[in-house]
N, C-alpha and C positions, 0 to 999 in steps of 0.2 A: 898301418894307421899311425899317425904322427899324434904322440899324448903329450902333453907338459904337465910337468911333475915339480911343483914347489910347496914351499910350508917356512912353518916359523917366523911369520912376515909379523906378527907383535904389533899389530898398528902402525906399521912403516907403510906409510897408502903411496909416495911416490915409488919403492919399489916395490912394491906389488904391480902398479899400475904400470911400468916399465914391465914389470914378466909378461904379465897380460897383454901385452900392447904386443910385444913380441911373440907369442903365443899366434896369438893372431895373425900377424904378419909373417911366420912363417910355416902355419896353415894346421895347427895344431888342430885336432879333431874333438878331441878331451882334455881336462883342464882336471888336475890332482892334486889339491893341498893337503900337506901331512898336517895340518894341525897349526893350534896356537896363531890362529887368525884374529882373535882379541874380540873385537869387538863391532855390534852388528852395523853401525856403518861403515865398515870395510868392505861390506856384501854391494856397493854402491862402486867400488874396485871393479870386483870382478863382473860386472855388469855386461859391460863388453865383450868380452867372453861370450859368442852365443852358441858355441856348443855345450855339449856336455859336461856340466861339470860337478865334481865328486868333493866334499867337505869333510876331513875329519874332526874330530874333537880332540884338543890337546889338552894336555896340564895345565895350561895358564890361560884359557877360553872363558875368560871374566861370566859372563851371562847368558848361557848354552839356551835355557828358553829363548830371551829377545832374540835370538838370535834366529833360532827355530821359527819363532812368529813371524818373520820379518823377512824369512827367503821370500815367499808369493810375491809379498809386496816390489822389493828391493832386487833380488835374483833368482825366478824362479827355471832356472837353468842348472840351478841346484840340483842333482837329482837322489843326492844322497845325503842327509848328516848325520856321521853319527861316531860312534867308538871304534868299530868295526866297521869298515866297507868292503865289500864282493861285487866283482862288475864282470860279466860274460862279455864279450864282444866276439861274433860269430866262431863259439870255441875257443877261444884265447880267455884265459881265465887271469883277473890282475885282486890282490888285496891290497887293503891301506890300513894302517892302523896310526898312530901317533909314535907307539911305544916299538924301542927298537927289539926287548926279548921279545914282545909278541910276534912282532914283524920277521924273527929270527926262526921259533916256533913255526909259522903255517909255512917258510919258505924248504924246510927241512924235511915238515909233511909232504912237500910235494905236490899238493892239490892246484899249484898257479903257477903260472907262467914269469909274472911278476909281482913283486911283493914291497910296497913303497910304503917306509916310514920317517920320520921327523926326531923331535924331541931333543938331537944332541947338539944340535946346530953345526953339524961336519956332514961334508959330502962323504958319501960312503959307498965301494959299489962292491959289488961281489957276486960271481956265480955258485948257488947249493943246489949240487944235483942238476936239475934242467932247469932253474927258480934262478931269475934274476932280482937281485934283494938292492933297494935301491934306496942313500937316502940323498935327496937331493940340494944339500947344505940349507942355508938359513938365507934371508931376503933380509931380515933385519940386518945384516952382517957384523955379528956378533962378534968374531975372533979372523974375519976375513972379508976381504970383500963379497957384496950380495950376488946370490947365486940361488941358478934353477937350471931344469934338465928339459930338454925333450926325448923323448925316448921313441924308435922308429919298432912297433910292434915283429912287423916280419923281420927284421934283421935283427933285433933287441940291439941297436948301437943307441949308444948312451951318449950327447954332445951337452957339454957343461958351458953355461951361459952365465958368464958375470956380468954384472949392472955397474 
């Protein structure tokens, strides 16, 4: 299964909307942002996205309620938001977090397959154990140009997408 994995997009809605676009065009199944999406009409972004897609909450996520209220309305493709995300997909076990010790933590436990988080604005990849720790650089491009991943579940190959 084909996931795309981005975050730290900070209300940058043209790249988001370039990840997403690409996402979709090249047949991403799920959609994984580490966090610090800002604010809730960026849920209006990710709209097109109509698979699955998993939210986390970062550091700098202005208005975590509006935001919560406002997936139904706006994108309810959402199927998760929160500090913590766990998502099965037929035994392939993936976590999210924002935060990269946590994200370092459940990757070292061992209990996933994948483990995707955000927060430093640097692509980062790494194999712990059998735990792929993934962070998919920043969309705002912070220190570099904007970048997101897809990641192919049965192969765990990891292709890095600048915008």
């Amino acid at each position: 299964m084909l996931l795309a994995v981005m975050g730290d997009s900070h209300d940058h809605r043209e790249a988001l909307k370039t990840a997403v676009n690409l996402s979709v065009e090249k047949g991403a199944k799920a959609l994984f942002h580490t966090g610090d999406l800002i604010s809730p009409f960026m849920l209006n972004v990710l709209s097109p996205f109509k698979g699955r897609i998993y939210l986390a909450v970062g550091n700098n996520d202005g208005d975590v309620l509006a935001v919560s209220r406002t997936i139904p309305q706006y994108c309810p493709q959402i199927k998760e938001y929160g500090d913590f995300i766990s998502v099965n997909f037929d035994d392939f076990r993936i976590a999210m977090t924002h935060y990269p010790e946590h994200a370092r933590a459940h990757a070292m436990a061992g209990d996933f397959n994948m483990v995707f988080f955000g927060h430093t604005h640097q692509y980062w990849e790494k194999i712990i154990g059998e735990t792929l720790l993934l962070n998919p650089g920043d969309l705002m491009g912070f220190e570099e140009s904007p970048s997101f991943c897809l990641v192919e579940t049965d192969s765990r190959e990891v292709r890095r997408l600048f915008i």
